[in-house]
NUROGU-962896 format. One record per residue (C-alpha): residue in three letters; x, y, z. Coordinates in steps of 0.1 Angstrom, whole numbers, plus 5000, padded with zeros to 4 digits. Layout:
N
ALAXYZ
...
end
This chain:
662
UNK930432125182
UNK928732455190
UNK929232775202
UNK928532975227
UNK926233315221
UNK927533625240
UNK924433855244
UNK925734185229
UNK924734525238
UNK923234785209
UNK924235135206
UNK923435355241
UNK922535695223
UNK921335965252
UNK920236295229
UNK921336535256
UNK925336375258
UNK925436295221
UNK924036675217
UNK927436815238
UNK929036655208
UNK930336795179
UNK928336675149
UNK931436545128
UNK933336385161
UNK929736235170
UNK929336065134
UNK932835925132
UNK932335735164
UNK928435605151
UNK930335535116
UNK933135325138
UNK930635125154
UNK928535045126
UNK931134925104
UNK932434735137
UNK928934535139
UNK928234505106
UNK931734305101
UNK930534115137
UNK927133985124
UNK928633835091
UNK931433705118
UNK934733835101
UNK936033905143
UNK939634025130
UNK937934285105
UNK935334405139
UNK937934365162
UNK940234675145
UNK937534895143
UNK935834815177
UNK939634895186
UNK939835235167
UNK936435325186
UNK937935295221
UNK941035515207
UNK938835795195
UNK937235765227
UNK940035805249
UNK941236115224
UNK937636245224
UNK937936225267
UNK940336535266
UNK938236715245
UNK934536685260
UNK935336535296
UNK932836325314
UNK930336325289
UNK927936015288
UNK927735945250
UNK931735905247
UNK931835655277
UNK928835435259
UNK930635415229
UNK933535305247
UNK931635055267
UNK929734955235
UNK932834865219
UNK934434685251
UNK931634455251
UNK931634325213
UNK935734355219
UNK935034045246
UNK932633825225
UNK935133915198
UNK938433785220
UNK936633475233
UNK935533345201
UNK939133375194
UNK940433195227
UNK941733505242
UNK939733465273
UNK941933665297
UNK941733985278
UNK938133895269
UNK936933835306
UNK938734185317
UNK937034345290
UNK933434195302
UNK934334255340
UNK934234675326
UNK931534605307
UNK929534475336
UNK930534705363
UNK929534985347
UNK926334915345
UNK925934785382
UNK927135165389
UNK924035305368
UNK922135105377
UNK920534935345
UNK918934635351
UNK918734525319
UNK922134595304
UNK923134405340
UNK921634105330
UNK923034075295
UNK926934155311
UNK926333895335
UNK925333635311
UNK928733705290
UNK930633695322
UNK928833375335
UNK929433255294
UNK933433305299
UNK933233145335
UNK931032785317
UNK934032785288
UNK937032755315
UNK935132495334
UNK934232725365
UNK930932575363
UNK929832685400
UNK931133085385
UNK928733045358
UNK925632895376
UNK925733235397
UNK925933455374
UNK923133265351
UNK920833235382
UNK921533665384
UNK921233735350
UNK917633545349
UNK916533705380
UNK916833985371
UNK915333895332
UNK912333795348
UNK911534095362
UNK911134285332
UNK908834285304
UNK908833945277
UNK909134135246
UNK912234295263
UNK914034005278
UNK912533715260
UNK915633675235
UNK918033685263
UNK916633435288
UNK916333195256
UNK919833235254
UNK920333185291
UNK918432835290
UNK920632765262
UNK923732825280
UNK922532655315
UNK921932355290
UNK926032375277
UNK926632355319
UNK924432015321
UNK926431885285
UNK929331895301
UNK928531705330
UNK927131425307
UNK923431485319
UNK921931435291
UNK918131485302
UNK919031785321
UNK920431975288
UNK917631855265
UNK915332015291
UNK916832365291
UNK917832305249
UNK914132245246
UNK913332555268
UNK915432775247
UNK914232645215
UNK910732715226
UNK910833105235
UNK913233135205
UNK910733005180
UNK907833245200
UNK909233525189
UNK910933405154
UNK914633435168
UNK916133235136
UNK919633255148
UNK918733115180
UNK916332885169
UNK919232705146
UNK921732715178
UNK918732565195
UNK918532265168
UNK922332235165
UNK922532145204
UNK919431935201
UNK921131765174
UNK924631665192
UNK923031615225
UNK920831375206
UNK924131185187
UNK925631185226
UNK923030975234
UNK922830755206
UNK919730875193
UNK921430895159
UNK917930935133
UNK916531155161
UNK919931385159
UNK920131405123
UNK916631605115
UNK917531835142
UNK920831925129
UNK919531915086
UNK916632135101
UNK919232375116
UNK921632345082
UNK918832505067
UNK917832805089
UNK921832895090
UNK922032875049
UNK919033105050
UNK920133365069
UNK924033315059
UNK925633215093
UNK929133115083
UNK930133065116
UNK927432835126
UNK927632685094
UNK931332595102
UNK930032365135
UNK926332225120
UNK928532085089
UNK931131955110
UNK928231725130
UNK926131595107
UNK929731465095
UNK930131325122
UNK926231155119
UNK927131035087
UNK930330865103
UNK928530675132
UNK926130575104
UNK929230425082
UNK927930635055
UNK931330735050
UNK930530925017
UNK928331135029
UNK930531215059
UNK933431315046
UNK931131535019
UNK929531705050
UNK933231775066
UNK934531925032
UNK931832175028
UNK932832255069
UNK936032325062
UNK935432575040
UNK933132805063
UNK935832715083
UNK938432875063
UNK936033155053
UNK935933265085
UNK939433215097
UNK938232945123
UNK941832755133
UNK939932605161
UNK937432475136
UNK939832405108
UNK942132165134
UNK938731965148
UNK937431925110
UNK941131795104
UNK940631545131
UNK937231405116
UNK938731385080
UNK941131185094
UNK939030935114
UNK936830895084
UNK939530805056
UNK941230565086
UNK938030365087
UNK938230365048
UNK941530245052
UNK943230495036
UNK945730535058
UNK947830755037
UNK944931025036
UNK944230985075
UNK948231035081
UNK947931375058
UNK944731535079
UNK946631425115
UNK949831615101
UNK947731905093
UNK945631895124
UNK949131915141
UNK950832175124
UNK947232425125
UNK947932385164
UNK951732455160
UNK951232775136
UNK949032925165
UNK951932805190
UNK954932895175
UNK953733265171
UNK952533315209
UNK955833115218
UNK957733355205
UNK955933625218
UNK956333445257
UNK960233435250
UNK960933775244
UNK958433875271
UNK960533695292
UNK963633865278
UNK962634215281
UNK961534105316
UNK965334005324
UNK966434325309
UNK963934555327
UNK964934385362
UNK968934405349
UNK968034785345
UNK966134805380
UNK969034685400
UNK971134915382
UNK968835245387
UNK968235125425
UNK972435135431
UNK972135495411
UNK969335605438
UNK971135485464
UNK974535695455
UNK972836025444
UNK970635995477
UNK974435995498
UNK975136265471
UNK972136495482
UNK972736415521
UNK976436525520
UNK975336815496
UNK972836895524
UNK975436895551
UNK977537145532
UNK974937355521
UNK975837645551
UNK979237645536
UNK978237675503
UNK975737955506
UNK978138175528
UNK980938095499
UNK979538225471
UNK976238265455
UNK977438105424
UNK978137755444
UNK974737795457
UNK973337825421
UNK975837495416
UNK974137315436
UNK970437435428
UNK971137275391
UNK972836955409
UNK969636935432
UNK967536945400
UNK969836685382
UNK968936395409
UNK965336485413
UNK964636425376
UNK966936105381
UNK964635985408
UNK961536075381
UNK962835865357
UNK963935565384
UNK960035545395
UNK958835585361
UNK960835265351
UNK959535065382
UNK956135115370
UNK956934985336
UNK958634725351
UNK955334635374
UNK953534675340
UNK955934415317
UNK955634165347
UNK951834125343
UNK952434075309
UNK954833815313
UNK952533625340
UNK949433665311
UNK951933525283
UNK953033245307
UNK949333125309
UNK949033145272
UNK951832955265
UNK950432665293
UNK947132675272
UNK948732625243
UNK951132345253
UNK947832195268
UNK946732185229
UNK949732075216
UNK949131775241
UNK945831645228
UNK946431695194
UNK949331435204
UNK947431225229
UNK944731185194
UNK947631085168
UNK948330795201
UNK944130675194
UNK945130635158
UNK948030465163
UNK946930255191
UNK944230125166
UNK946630035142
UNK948229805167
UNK946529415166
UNK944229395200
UNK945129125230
UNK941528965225
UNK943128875189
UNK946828795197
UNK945428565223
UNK943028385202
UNK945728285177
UNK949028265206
UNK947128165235
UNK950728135253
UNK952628445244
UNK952828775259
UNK953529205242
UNK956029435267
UNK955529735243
UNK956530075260
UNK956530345239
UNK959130675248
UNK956030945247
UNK952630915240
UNK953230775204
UNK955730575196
UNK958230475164
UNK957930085179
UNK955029915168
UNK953929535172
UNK952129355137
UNK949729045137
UNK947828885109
UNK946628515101
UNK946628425064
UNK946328115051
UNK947027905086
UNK949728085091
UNK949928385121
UNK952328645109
UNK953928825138
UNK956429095143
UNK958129375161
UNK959629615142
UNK961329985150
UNK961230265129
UNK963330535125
UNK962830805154
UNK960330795182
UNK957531055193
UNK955431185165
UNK957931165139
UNK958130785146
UNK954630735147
UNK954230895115
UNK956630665095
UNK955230415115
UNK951830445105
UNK953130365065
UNK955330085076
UNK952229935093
UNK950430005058
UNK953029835041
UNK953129495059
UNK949429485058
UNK949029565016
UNK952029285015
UNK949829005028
UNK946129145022
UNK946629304987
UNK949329054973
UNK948728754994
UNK952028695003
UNK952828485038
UNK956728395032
UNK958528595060
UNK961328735033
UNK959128795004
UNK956729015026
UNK959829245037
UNK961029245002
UNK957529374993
UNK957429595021
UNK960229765013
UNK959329844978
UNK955730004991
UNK957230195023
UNK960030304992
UNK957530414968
UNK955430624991
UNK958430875001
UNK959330874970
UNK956531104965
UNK957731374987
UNK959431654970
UNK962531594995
UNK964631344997
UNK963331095027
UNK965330765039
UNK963230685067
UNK961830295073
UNK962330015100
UNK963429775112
UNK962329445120
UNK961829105132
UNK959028915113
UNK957728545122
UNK955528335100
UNK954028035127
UNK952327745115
UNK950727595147
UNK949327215125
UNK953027155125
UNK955727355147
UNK957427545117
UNK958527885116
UNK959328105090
UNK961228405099
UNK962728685083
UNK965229015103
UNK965629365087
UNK968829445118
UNK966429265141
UNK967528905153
UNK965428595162
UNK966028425199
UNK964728055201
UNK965327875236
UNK965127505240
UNK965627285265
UNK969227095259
UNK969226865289
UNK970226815324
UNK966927075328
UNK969627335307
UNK968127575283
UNK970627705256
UNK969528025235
UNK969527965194
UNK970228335175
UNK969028395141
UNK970528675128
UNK969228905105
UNK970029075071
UNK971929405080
UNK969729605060
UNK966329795073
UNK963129875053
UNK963630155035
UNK966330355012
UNK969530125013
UNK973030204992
UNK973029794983
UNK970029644991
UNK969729264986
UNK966529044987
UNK965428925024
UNK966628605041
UNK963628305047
UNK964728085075
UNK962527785078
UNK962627625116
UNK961527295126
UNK959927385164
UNK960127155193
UNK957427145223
UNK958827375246
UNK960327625225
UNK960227965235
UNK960528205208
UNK961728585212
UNK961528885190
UNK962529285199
UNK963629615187
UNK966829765202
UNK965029975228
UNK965329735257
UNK969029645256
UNK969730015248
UNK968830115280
UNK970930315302
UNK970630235340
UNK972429975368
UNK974530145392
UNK977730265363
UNK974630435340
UNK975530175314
UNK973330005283
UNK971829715296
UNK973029525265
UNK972229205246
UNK974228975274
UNK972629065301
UNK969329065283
UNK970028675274
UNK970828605314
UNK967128755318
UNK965628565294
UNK967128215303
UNK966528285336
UNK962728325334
UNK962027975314
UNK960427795342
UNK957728115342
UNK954128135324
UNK954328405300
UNK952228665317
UNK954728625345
UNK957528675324
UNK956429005310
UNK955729125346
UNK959529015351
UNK960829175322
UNK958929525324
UNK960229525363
UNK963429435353
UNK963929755330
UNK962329975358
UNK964629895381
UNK967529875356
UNK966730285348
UNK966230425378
UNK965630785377
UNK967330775343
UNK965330915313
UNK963930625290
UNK966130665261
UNK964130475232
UNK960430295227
UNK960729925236
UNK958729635226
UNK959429265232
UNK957228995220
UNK957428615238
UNK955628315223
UNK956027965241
UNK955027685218
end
């Protein structure tokens, strides 16, 4: 990870302004801005941001006072400009970009080249972080125009940042020699004139360019080299991201030790700082490493906490959106209501106007009446316009909160689309199921991106143990009991060697029980499932049912196939009132034999023309009816089947059906 410098601007002192200035109002505003950069340069943003905040309000109070003088509107344009770094470090890019947009037209009106330059690479620095890349390559090729122009000792730090940036453009379009040419050009103006900051940005880059590429040795003395340089001059911030990938360094190299050292000491910066964004990526690699340690239990803990730093920030700002929208209803309830009023006093003043010769030749008291009346619907008509602009005003805040809320759903999305990576690597590949069921085939279509359904293979002792099993829910609560169910069958055979279908569950059961035992609440979540034990050398099965039955069809003669059920223990994995040891059923297999297991997703299905379940009957019709198929083909009937069966009808459950012919 890195991060992306915004060239700030220094205090813009003119002696002849700052003189029209009284001496005390003059030192509160250098005092506010001081404070302000001094909290920026050791990056605590929230503690800058207030009083870079505080400086543009004793501006605008200052305004009335000493009107268009030059020092006040510096100040303010001094604090604007940190105010955008600030908000787009932050991810508050709309507010950040309108801040940078003042910033930068101000100094196209006074013409100062070099202030220009360093506005247009913020601007062009927003522009590169939304993906406008075509909006940022303009405004980099301006800025360095005009950089060029002017004296090295001048404009040598900012055109190293520049190259650095133009460098970011070329990473994120995966041209790899491209960005290690402008990285390398940074690097080398920023160690000309000792820039240590930039030098160790420089390196960083270098460094995860480098691990992009595969160059793993290559990227790891570039990043420790820039670990050093930011310990030395105390860059928490930058500290935060170097951490983070030489974790990631230590991963790829399987030193998983070392990695998970490297991520620790990350998220502490991380948390020093108040870095969420940080905090939820550090999550993410903590929980990558401890998977490949097989530790599931710790890899589930960091995913949940990845998820919920992403639903803190979300649930605050979703909030916000909603009662946006509702003052937004209430404010156009109020317009309609204030447009009828206009409308009637406007017929009130007309007919008022039509009798006004009447009234002025009656008495010169009714023409004082209606003077005051007069008066009465011209404030009225004050007060209409005056909540039109307010309303104008809440629905530009609305359309900003909507775009928010997008950008954060758009979060909430990957962090789920990840926890599907995990799970999808806890699921047996096809390379392997076909290796050890050459003539089988998996219909597994999870409900959203992750799934409670899951699908189980492992071969102990020349025996393949196979299963589909269901847990309770589906979506990321599923997927999270799933993940320790998954842990539980595979501790059951690795750990305690056991290969008998009913003795595995049994054991299951007690691990899956014993791991939510250790939450402070109360938690009866489990599975259920279907579990076959297949010895190949001699056509027996094994086969155990947590709810989940067993269909075996064989040919019975006259070319008929009849359907043998196995019916399982009514009882799941997990907490159970009376729970009673599992069932072994041992199966003598006959050439032929086609054997099905499922969860309750595919039967459960609502569709047809009556929107009705699709149901266990009609499932058996489908199954019998598919016999003179090869397997592949009768997953590609099966999966077309339950399309057509739903329709336009929402999938109500995951599904998974497994088919082995023997």
């Amino acid at each position: 990870m890195k991060r992306v410098i915004i060239v700030f601007l220094y205090l813009l002192t003119g002696q002849n302004s700052f003189a029209q200035i009284k001496k005390a109002d003059s030192l509160l505003l250098v005092e506010k801005a001081e404070i302000g950069l001094n909290f920026y340069e050791t990056s605590q943003l929230d503690s800058a941001k207030i009083h870079f905040l505080e400086s543009i309000s004793i501006v605008k109070q200052f305004e009335k006072k000493y009107k268009g003088n030059a020092f006040l509107k510096e100040q303010q344009i001094n604090a604007m400009d940190y105010l955008s770094s600030i908000l787009y470090s932050q991810g508050n890019v709309l507010e950040a970009i309108s801040y940078a947009n003042i910033v930068l037209r101000y100094f196209e009106d006074i013409k100062d080249s070099f202030n220009l330059a360093l506005s247009l690479n913020n601007v062009a620095s927003i522009y590169q972080s939304q993906n406008m890349i075509e909006k940022a390559q303009e405004y980099f090729a301006r800025a360095l125009h005009i950089l060029t122009k002017l004296p090295p000792e001048q404009s040598d730090i900012y055109v190293g940042i520049i190259y650095n940036n133009i460098g970011l453009i070329f990473e994120r379009q995966e041209n790899y020699d491209s960005t290690l040419f402008y990285y390398h050009k940074s690097l080398d103006i920023r160690k000309k004139i000792n820039d240590k900051r930039g030098i160790s940005e420089s390196l960083n880059n270098i460094g995860n360019t480098l691990r992009k590429m595969n160059r793993i040795d290559e990227a790891l003395e570039n990043l420790l080299e820039a670990l050093k340089i930011k310990k030395e001059i105390k860059d928490a911030n930058g500290l935060t991201y170097t951490l983070n990938n030489i974790s990631i360094i230590y991963y790829l190299k399987g030193n998983m030790k070392k990695s998970q050292e490297y991520a620790l000491q990350s998220q502490e910066f991380a948390k020093k700082t108040g870095n969420l964004e940080a905090l939820a990526q550090i999550k993410k690699s903590l929980s990558k490493n401890f998977f490949e340690l097989k530790n599931y239990k710790e890899a589930f803990l960091h995913l949940k906490d990845f998820i919920i730093y992403n639903d803190s920030l979300n649930n605050i700002n979703n909030k916000k959106a909603l009662y946006k929208h509702q003052i937004q209803y209430e404010f156009d309830k109020k317009e309609a209501l204030a447009k009828a009023e206009h409308e009637k006093q406007l017929a009130i003043e007309k007919e008022a106007k039509a009798k006004q010769k009447i009234i002025i030749f009656a008495t010169a008291g009714g023409l004082g009446l209606v003077a005051i009346f007069l008066m009465i619907v011209f404030k009225r008509l004050q007060v209409t316009r005056r909540q039109k602009k307010v309303i104008e005003e809440q629905k530009t805040v609305v359309e900003k909160a909507h775009h928010e809320l997008e950008e954060k759903n758009k979060e909430i999305l990957d962090s789920i689309t990840y926890a599907k990576r995990i799970q999808s690597a806890i699921l047996p590949p096809q390379k392997l199921v076909k290796e050890y069921l050459q003539e089988s085939f998996i219909l597994y279509k999870p409900k959203d991106i992750v799934a409670g359904d899951f699908y189980w293979m492992e071969h102990k002792n020349g025996k393949i143990l196979f299963a589909a099993a269901d847990c309770t829910g589906h979506g990321v609560p599923g997927a999270m009991v799933s993940v320790i169910c998954n842990n539980g069958l595979n501790r059951s055979v690795r750990e305690h060697g056991l290969t008998e279908s009913g003795k595995i569950l049994d054991k299951t059961r007690e691990i899956v029980i014993q791991e939510f035992e250790k939450s402070d609440e109360e938690v009866k979540d489990g599975m259920d499932i279907s579990l076959c034990g297949l010895d190949l050398n001699n056509n027996t099965l094994t086969w155990s049912g947590a709810n989940n039955p067993l269909w075996i069809i064989r040919q019975a003669g006259n070319d008929e196939n009849e359907i043998i059920e196995y019916k399982a223990d009514k009882q799941p994995i997990g907490k159970y009132a009376e729970p009673k040891p599992f069932t072994t059923h041992h199966i003598q297999l006959e050439k032929g034999d086609t054997i099905y297991i499922f969860t309750d997703g595919y039967q459960d299905q609502f569709g047809g023309e009556k929107g009705k379940k699709f149901k266990a009957a009609k499932l058996r019709e489908l199954f019998l009816s598919i016999q003179a198929e090869s397997m592949e083909k009768q997953r590609e009937i099966i999966d077309q089947a339950f399309e057509t069966w739903k329709g336009t009808l929402e999938q109500v459950d995951d599904v998974c059906v497994i088919g082995v012919k023997i």
